[in-house]
Every structure is written in C-alpha cells, then in structure tokens.
N, CA and C atoms of all chains as a GROMACS GRO file, in nm:
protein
  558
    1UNK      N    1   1.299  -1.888   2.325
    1UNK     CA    2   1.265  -2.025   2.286
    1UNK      C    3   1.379  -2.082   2.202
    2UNK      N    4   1.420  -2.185   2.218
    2UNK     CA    5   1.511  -2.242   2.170
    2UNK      C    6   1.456  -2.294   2.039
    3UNK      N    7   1.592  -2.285   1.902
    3UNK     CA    8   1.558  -2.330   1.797
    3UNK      C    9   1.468  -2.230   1.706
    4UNK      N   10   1.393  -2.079   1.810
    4UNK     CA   11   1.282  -1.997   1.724
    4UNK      C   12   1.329  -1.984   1.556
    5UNK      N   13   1.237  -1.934   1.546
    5UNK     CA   14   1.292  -1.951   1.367
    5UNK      C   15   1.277  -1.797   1.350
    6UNK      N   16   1.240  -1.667   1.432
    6UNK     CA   17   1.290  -1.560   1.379
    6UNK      C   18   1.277  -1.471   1.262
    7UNK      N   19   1.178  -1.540   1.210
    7UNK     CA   20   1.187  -1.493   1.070
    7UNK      C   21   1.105  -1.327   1.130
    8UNK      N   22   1.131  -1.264   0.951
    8UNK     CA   23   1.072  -1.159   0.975
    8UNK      C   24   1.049  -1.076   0.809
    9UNK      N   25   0.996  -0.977   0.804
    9UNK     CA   26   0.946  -0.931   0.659
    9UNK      C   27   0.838  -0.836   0.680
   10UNK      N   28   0.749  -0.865   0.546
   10UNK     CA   29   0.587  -0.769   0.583
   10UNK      C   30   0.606  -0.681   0.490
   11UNK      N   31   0.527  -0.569   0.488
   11UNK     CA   32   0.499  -0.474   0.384
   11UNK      C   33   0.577  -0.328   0.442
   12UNK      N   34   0.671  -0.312   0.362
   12UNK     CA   35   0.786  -0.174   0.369
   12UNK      C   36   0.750  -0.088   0.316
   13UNK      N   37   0.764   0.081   0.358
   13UNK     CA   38   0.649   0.196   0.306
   13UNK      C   39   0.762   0.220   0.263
   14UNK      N   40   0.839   0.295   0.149
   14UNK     CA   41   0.928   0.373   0.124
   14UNK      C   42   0.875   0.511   0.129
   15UNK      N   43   0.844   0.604   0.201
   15UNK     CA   44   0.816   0.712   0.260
   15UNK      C   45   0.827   0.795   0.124
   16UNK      N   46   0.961   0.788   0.066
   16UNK     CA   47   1.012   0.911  -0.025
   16UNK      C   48   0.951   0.850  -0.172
   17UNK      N   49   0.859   0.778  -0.132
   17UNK     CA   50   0.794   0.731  -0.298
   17UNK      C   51   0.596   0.781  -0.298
   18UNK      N   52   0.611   0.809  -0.146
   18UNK     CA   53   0.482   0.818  -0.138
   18UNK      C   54   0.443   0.991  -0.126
   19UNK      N   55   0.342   1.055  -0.229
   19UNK     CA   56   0.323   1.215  -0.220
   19UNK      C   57   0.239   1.208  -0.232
   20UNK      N   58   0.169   1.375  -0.201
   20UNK     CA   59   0.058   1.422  -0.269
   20UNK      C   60   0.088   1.491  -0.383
   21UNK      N   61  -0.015   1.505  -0.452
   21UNK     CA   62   0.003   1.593  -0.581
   21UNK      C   63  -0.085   1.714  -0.564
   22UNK      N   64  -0.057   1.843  -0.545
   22UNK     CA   65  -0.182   1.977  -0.536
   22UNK      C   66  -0.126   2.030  -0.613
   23UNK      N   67  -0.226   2.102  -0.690
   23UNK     CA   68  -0.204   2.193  -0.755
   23UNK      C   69  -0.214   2.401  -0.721
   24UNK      N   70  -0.142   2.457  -0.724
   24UNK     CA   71  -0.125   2.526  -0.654
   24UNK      C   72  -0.161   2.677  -0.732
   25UNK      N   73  -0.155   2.772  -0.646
   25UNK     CA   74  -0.204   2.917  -0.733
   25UNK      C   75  -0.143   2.914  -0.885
   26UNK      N   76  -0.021   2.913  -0.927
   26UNK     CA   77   0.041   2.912  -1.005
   26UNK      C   78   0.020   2.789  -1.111
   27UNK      N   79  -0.076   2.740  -1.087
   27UNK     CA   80  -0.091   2.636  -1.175
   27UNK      C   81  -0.030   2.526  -1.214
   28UNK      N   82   0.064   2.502  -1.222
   28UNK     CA   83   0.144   2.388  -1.168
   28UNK      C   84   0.128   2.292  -1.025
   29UNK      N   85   0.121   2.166  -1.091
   29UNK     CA   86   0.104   2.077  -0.976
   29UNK      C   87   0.252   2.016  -0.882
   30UNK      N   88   0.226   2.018  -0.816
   30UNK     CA   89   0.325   1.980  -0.688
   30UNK      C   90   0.331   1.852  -0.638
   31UNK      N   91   0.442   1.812  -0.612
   31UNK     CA   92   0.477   1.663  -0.518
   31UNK      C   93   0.507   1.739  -0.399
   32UNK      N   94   0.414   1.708  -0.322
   32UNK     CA   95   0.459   1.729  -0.139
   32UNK      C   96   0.467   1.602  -0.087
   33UNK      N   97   0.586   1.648  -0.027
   33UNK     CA   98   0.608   1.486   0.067
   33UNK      C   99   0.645   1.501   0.168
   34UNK      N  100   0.690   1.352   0.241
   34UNK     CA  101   0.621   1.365   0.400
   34UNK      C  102   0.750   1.505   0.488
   35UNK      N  103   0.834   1.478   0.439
   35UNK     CA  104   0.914   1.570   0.503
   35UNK      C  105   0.906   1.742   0.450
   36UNK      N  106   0.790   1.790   0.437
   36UNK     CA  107   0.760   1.900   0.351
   36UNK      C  108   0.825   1.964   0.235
   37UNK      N  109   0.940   1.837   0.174
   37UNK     CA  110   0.988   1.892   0.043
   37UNK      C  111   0.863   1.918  -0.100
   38UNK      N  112   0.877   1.996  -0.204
   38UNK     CA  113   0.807   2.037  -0.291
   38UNK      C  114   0.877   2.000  -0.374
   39UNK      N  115   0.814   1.970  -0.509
   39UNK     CA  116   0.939   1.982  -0.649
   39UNK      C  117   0.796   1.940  -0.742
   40UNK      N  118   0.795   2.065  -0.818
   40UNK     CA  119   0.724   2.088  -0.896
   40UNK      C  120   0.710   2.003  -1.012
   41UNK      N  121   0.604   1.950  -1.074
   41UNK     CA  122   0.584   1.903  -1.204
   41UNK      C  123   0.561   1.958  -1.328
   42UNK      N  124   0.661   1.921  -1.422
   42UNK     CA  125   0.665   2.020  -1.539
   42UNK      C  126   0.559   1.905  -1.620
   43UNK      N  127   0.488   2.005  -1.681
   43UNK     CA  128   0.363   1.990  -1.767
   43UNK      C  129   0.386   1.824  -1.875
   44UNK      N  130   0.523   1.842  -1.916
   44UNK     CA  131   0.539   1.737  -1.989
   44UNK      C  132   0.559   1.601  -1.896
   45UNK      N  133   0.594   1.615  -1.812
   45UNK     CA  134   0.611   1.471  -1.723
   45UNK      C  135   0.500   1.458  -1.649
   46UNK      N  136   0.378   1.524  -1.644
   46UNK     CA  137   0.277   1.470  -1.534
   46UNK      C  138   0.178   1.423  -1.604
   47UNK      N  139   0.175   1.431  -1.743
   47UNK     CA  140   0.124   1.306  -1.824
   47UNK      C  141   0.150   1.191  -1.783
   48UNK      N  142   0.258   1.154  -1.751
   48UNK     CA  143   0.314   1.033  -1.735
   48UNK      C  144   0.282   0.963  -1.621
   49UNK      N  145   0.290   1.074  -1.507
   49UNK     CA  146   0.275   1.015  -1.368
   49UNK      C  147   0.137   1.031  -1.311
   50UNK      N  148   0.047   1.090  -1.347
   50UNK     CA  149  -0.051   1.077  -1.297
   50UNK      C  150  -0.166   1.022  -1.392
   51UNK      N  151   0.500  -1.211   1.272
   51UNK     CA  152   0.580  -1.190   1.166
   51UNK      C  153   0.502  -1.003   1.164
   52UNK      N  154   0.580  -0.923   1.107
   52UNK     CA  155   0.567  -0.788   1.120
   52UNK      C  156   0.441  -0.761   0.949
   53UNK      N  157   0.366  -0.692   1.005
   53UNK     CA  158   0.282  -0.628   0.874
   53UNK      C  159   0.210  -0.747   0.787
   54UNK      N  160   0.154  -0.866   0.836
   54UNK     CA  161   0.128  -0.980   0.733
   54UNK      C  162   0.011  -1.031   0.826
   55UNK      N  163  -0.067  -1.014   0.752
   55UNK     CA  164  -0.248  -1.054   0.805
   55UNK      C  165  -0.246  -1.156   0.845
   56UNK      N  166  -0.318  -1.190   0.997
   56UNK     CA  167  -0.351  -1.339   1.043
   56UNK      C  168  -0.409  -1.417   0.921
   57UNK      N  169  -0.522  -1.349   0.812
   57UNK     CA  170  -0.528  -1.447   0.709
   57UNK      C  171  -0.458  -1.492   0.627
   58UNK      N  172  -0.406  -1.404   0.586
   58UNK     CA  173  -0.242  -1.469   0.491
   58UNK      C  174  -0.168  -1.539   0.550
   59UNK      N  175  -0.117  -1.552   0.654
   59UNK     CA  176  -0.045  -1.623   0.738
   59UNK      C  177  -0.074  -1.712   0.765
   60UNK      N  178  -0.186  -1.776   0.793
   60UNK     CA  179  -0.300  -1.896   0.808
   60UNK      C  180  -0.262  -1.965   0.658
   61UNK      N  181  -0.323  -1.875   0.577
   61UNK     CA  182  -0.328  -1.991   0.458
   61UNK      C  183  -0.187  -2.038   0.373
   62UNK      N  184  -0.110  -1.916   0.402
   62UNK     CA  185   0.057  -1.920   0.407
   62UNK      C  186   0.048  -2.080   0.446
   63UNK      N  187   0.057  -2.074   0.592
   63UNK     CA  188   0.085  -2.211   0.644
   63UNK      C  189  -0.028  -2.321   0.569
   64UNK      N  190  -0.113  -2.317   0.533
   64UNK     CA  191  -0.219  -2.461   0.527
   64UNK      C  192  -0.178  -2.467   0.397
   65UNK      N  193  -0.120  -2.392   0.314
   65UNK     CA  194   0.000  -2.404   0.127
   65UNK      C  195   0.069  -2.516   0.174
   66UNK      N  196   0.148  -2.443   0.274
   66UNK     CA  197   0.274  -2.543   0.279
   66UNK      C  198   0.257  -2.682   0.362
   67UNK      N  199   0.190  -2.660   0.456
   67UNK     CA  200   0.203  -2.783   0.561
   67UNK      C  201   0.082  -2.848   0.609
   68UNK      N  202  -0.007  -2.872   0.451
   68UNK     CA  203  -0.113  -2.938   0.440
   68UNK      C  204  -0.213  -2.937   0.520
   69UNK      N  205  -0.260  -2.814   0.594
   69UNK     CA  206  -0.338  -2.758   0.655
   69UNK      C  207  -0.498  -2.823   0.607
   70UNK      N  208  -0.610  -2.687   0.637
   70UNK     CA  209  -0.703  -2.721   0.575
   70UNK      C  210  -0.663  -2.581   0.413
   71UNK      N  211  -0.758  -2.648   0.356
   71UNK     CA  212  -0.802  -2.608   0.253
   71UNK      C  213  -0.730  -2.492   0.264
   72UNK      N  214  -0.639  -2.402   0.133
   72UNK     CA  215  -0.608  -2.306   0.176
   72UNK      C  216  -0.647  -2.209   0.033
   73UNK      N  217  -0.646  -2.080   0.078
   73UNK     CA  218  -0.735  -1.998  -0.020
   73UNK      C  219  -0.662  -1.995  -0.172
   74UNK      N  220  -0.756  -1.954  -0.277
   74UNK     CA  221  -0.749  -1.936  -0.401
   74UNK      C  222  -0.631  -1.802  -0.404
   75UNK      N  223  -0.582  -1.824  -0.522
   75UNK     CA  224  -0.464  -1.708  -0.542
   75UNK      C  225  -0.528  -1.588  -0.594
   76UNK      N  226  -0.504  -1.500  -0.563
   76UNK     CA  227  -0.565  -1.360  -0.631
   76UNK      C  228  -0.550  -1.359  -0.775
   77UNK      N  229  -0.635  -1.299  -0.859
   77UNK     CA  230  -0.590  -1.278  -0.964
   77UNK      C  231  -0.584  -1.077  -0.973
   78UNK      N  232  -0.602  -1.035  -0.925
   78UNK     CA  233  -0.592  -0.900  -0.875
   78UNK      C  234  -0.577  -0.840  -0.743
   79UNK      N  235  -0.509  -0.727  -0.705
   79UNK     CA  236  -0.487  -0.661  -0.594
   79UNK      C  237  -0.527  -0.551  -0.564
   80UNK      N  238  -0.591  -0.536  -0.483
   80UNK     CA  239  -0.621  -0.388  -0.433
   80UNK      C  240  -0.512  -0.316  -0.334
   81UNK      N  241  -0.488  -0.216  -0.334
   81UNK     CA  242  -0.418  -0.128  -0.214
   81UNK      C  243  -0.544  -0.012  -0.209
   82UNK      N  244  -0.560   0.010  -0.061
   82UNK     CA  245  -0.658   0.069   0.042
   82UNK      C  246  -0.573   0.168   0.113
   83UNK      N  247  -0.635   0.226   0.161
   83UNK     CA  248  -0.580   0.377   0.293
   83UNK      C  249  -0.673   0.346   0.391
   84UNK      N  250  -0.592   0.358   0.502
   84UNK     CA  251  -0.664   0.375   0.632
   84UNK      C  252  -0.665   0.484   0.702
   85UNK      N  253  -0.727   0.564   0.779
   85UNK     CA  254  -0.753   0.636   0.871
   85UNK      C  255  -0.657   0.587   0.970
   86UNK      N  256  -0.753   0.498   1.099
   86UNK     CA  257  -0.597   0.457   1.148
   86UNK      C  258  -0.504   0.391   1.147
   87UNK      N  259  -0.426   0.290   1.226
   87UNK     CA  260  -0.304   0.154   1.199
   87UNK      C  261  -0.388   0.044   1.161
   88UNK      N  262  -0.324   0.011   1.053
   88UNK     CA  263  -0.428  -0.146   1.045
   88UNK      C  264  -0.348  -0.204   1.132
   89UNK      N  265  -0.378  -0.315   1.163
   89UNK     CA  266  -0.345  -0.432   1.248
   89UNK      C  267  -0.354  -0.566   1.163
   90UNK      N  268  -0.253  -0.637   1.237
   90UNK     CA  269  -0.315  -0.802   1.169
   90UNK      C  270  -0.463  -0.810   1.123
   91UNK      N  271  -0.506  -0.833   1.182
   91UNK     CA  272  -0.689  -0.907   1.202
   91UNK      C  273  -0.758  -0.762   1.136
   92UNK      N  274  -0.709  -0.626   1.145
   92UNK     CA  275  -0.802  -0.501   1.100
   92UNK      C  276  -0.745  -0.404   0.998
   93UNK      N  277  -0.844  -0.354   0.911
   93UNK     CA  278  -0.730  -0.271   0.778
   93UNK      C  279  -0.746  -0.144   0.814
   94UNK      N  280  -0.878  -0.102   0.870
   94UNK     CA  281  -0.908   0.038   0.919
   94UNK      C  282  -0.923   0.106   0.770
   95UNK      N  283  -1.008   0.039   0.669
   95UNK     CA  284  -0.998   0.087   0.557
   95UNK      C  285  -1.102   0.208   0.556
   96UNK      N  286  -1.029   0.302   0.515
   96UNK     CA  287  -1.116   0.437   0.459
   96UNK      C  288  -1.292   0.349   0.463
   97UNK      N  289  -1.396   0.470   0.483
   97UNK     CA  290  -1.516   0.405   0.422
   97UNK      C  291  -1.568   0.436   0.288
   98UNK      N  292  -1.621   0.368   0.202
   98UNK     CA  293  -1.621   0.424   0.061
   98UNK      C  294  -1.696   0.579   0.049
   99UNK      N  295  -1.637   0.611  -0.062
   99UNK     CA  296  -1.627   0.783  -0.066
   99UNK      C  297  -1.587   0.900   0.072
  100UNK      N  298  -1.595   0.834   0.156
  100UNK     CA  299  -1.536   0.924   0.245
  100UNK      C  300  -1.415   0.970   0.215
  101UNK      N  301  -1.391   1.109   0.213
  101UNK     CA  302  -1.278   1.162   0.134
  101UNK      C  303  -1.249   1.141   0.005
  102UNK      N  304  -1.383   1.127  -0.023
  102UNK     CA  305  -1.385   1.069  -0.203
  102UNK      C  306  -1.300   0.948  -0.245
  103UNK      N  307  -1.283   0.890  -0.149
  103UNK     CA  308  -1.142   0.775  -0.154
  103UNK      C  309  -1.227   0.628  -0.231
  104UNK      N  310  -1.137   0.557  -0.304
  104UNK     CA  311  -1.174   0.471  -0.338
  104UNK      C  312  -1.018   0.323  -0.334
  105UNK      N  313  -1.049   0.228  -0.322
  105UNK     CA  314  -0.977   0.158  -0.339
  105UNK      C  315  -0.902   0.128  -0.516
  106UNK      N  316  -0.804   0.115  -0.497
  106UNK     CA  317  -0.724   0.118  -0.634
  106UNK      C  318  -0.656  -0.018  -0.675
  107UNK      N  319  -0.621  -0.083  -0.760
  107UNK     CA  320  -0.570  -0.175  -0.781
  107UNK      C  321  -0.438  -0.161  -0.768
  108UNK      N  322  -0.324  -0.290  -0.786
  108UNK     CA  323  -0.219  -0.249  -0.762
  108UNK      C  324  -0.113  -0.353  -0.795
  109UNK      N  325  -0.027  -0.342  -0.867
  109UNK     CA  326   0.051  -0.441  -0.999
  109UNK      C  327   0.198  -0.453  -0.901
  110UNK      N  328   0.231  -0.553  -0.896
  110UNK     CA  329   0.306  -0.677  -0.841
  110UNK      C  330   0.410  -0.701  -0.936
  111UNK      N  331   0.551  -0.693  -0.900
  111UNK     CA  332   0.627  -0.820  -1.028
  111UNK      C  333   0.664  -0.940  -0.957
  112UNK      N  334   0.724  -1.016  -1.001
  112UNK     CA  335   0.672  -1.142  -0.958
  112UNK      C  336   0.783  -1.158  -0.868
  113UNK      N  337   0.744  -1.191  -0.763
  113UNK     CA  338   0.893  -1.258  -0.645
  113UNK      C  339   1.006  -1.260  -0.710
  114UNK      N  340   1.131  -1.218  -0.628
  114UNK     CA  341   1.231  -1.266  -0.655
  114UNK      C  342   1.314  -1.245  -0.527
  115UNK      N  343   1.393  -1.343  -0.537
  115UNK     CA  344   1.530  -1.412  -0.373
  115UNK      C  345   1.644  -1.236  -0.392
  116UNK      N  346   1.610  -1.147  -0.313
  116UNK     CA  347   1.693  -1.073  -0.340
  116UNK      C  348   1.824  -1.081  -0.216
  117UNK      N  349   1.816  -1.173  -0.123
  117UNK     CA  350   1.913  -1.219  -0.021
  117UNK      C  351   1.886  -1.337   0.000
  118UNK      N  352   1.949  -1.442   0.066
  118UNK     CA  353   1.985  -1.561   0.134
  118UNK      C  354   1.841  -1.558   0.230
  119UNK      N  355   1.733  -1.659   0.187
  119UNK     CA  356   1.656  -1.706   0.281
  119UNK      C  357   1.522  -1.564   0.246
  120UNK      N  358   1.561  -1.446   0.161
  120UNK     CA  359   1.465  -1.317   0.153
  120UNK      C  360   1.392  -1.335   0.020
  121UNK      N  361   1.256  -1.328   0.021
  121UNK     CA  362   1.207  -1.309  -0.115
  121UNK      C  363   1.128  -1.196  -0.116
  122UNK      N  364   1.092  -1.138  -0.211
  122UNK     CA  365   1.031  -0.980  -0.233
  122UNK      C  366   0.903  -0.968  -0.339
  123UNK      N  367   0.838  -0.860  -0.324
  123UNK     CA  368   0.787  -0.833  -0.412
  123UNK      C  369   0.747  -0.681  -0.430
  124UNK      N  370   0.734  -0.617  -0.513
  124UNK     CA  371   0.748  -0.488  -0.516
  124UNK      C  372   0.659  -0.407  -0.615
  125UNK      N  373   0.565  -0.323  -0.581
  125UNK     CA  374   0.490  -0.242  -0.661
  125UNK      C  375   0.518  -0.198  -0.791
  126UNK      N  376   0.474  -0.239  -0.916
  126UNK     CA  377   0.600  -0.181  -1.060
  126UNK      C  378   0.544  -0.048  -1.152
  127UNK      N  379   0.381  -0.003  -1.068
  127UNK     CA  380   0.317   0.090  -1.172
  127UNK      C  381   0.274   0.193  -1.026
  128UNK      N  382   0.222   0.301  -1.083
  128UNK     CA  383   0.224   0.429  -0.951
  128UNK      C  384   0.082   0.390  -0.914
  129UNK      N  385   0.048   0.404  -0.804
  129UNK     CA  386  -0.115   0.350  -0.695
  129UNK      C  387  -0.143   0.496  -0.729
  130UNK      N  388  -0.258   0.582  -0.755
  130UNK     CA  389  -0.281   0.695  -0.739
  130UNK      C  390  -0.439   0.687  -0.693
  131UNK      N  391  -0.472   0.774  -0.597
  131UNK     CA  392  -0.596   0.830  -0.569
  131UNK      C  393  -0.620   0.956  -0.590
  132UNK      N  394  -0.696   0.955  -0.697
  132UNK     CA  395  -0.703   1.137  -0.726
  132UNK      C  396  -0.820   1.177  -0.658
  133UNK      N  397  -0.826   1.323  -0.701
  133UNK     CA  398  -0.951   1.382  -0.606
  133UNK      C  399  -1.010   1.389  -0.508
  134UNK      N  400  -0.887   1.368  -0.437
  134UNK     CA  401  -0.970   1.325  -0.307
  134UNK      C  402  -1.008   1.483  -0.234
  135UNK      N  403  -1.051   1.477  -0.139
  135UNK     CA  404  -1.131   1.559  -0.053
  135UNK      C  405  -1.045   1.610   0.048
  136UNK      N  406  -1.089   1.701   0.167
  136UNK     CA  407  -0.965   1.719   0.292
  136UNK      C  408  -0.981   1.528   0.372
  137UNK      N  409  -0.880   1.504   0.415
  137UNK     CA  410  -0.855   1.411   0.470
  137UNK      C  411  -0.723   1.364   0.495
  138UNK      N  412  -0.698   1.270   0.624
  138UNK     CA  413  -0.584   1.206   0.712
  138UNK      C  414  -0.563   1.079   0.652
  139UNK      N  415  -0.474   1.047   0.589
  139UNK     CA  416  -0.434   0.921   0.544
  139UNK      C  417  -0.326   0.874   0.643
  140UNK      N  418  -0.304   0.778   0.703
  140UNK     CA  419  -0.217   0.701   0.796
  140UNK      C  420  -0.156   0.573   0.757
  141UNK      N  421  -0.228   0.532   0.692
  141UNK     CA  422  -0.111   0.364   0.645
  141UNK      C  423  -0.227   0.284   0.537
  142UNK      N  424  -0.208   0.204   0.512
  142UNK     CA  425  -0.236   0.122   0.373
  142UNK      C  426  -0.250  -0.069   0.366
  143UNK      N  427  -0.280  -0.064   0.288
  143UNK     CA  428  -0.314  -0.257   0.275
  143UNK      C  429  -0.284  -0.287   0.132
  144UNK      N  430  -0.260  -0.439   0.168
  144UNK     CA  431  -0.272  -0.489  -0.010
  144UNK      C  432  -0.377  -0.585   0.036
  145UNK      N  433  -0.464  -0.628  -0.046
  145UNK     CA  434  -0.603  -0.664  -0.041
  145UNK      C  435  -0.602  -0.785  -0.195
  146UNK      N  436  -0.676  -0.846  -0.128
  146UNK     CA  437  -0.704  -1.007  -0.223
  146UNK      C  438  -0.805  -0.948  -0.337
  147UNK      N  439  -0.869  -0.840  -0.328
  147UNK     CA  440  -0.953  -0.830  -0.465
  147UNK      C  441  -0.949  -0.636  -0.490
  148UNK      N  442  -1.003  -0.585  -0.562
  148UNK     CA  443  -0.989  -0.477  -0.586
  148UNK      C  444  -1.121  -0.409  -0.557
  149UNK      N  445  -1.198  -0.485  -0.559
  149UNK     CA  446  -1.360  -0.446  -0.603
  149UNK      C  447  -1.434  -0.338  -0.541
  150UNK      N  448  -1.395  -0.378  -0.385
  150UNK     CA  449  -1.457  -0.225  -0.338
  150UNK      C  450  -1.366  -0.212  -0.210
  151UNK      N  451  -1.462  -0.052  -0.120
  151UNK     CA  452  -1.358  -0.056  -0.018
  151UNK      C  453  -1.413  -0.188   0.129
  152UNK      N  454  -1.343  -0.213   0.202
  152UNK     CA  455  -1.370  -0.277   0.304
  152UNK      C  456  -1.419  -0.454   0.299
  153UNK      N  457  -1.388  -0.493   0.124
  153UNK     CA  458  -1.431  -0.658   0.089
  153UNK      C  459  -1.350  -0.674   0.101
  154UNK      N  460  -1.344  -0.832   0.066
  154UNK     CA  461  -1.218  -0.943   0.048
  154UNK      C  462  -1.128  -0.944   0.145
  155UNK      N  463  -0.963  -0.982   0.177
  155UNK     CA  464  -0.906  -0.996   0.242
  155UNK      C  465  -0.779  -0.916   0.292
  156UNK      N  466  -0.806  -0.897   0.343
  156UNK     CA  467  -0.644  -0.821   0.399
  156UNK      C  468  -0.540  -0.896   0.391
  157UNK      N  469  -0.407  -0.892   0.310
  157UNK     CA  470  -0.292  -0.973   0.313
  157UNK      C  471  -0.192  -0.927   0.364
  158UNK      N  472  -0.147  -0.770   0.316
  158UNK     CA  473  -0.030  -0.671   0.387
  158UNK      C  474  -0.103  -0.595   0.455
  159UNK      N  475  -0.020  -0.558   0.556
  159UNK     CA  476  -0.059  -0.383   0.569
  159UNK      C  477   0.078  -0.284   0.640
  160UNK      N  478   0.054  -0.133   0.658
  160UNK     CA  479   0.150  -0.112   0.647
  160UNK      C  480   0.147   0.056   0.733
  161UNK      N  481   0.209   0.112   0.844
  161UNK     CA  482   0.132   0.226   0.884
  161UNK      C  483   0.246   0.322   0.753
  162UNK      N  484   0.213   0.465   0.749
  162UNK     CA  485   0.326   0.567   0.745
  162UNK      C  486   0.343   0.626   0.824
  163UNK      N  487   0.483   0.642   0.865
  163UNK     CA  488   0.568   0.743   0.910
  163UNK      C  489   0.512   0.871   0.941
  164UNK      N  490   0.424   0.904   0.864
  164UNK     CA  491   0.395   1.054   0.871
  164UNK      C  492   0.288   1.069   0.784
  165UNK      N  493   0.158   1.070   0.866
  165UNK     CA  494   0.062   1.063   0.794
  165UNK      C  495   0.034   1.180   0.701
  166UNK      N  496  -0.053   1.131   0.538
  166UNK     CA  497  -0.088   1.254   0.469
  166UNK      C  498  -0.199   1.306   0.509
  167UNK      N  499  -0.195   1.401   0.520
  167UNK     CA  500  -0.284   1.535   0.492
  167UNK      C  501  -0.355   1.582   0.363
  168UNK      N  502  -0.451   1.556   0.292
  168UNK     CA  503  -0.501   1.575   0.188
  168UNK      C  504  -0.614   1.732   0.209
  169UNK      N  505  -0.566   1.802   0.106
  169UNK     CA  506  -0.644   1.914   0.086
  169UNK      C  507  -0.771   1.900  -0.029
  170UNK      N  508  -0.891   1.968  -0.067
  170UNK     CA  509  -0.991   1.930  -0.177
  170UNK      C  510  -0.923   1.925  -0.288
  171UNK      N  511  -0.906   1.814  -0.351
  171UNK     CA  512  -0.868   1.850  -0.492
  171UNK      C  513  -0.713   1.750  -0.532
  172UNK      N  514  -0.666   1.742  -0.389
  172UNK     CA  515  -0.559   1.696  -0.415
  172UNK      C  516  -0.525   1.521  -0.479
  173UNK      N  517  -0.409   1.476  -0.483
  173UNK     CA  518  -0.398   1.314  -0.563
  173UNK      C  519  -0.302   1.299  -0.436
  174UNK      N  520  -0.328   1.123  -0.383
  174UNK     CA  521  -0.213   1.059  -0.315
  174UNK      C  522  -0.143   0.963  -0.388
  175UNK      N  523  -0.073   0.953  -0.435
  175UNK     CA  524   0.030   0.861  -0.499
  175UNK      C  525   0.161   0.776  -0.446
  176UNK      N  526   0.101   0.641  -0.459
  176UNK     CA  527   0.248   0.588  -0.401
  176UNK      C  528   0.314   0.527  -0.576
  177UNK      N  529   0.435   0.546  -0.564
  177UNK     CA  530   0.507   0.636  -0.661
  177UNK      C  531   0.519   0.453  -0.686
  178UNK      N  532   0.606   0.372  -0.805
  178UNK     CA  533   0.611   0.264  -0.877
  178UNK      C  534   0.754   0.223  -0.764
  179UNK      N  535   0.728   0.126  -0.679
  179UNK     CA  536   0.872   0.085  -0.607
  179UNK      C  537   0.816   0.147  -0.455
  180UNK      N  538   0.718   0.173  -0.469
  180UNK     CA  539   0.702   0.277  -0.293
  180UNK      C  540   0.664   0.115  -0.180
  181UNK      N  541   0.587   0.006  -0.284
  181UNK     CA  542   0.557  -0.064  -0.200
  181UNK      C  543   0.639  -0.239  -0.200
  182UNK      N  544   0.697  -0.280  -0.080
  182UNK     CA  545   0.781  -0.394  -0.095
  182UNK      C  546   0.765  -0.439   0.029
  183UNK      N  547   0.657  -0.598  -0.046
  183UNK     CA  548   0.634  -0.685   0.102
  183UNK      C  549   0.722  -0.833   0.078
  184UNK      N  550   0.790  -0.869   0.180
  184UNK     CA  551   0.886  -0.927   0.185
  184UNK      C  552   0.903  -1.035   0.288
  185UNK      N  553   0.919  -1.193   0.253
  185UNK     CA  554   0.926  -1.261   0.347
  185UNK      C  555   1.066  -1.323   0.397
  186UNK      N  556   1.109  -1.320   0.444
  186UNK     CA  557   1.222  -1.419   0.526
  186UNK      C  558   1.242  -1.451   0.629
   0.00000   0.00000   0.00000
C-alpha cells in the first residue's frame, strides 16, 4: 500500500531478566533461566530481590 | 501493530483522532501469565489460583523518546510471583487494573521464548527492566 505508515513496537520480553527462583537441597535459592543457566543467591542479596 | 491489544489500539486512536469516547487512564497495572499465546483480542490469563498464580501489579516509568519517532516504557521494580505450584508459564500481559485474574483490560501482551516450568514452591520473577512496551 502506498504511503503505509509501518509503524511498529508492542511489549519486548527481555528473556535474560525473566527467572525462576527454587530453592534447592542445599538451601540456597537459585535463579534458573530460560537457557538453563543457574547462579545462586547469596543470602544477603535475596532480601532485596525477592 | 505487534503485541498491542485491539483495545488499546482502539482507544489509542479515539485519544488522538477524536473518535468516540476513549477510555480512562489507569491509575494502576497489572502484569498476568498465560498458559498459552495471548493474542490481540485474548490474554489466556492463568485462572485464579491455578498454580497458585495470582496477578501482580506492575510499576512503569514514565515514557521517554529513546529514538527518532520511538517512545518507551519500561518496568522499574521486579514483578514476582511467589509460591507458585508445578506449572507452564508461556507469555504475559500488562492489564488496565490489578485487581484480579482475568478483569479489566488487556493493553500489552507478550509470548516467551521459552516457556517456564515452575516446580512446588518455586517464584517467577521478571527482573526490574525485563519488561519494555514501545511505540513507533
């Protein structure tokens, strides 16, 4: 169509912002994310984030 | 337009180009999980407590032109659903009220990449910056 206007936008997932949090045998809770990386939460920072 | 509710889009237009009547501004936001893809017109929102899930509110900073003709807006505090139950999370909404699951309006929505997998016990968190809906 001549003149379309093209636009474009909408709602963007940033994948690497989005986890779960489990907590695991060891007691410490976990960030799993989508690409099965882990990285553990130390006790003093998960005050913060969760 | 990609990820932006036939209702938002509607009243989008009746703002600007003196449409009918166009809706009241939110004074709060919800973000939702869906089971499956929302769609324009559908959010596929979780049903309440299923998977112990509940709808969460969800904090906004205020637009800003981050390119030529682009304006943004972007999640500034972490969305968390704790406790949830075993369950398939697949994609998400931003929602005109917070109040419960499956009211008010659908404005964004959004699938993931790779849906979560929730075990008993576990939290889904979209992290402060995870979410950015954007018009140009």
């Amino acid at each position: 169509m001549s003149g379309s206007w093209g636009g474009k936008g909408g709602l963007a997932i940033d994948e690497n912002k989005v986890y779960i949090v489990r907590r695991k045998a060891d007691g410490y809770d976990y960030k799993i994310f989508h690409d099965g990386r882990e990285e553990r939460i130390e006790p003093e920072t998960e005050a913060k984030e969760k | 337009m990609a990820n932006i509710s036939s209702y938002m889009a509607l009243n989008t237009m009746n703002w600007w180009m003196n449409g009918a009547a166009s809706a009241t501004r939110p004074a709060a936001w919800g973000v939702g999980l869906s089971l499956g893809s929302p769609t324009s017109v559908s959010g596929s929102e979780i049903t309440l407590s299923s998977s112990n899930y509940s709808r969460q509110s969800g904090l906004f900073q205020n637009p800003a032109v981050v390119a030529a003709g682009t304006a943004t807006v972007t999640n500034t505090a972490a969305i968390t659903y704790s406790n949830l139950s075993v369950g398939t999370f697949s994609g998400c909404q931003v929602w005109d009220t917070v109040l419960s699951n499956n009211s008010g309006n659908m404005l964004w929505y959004g699938a993931l990449s790779v849906a979560r997998i929730t075990q008993a016990g576990d939290s889904l968190v979209f992290a402060s910056g995870a979410l950015t809906a954007a018009l140009s």
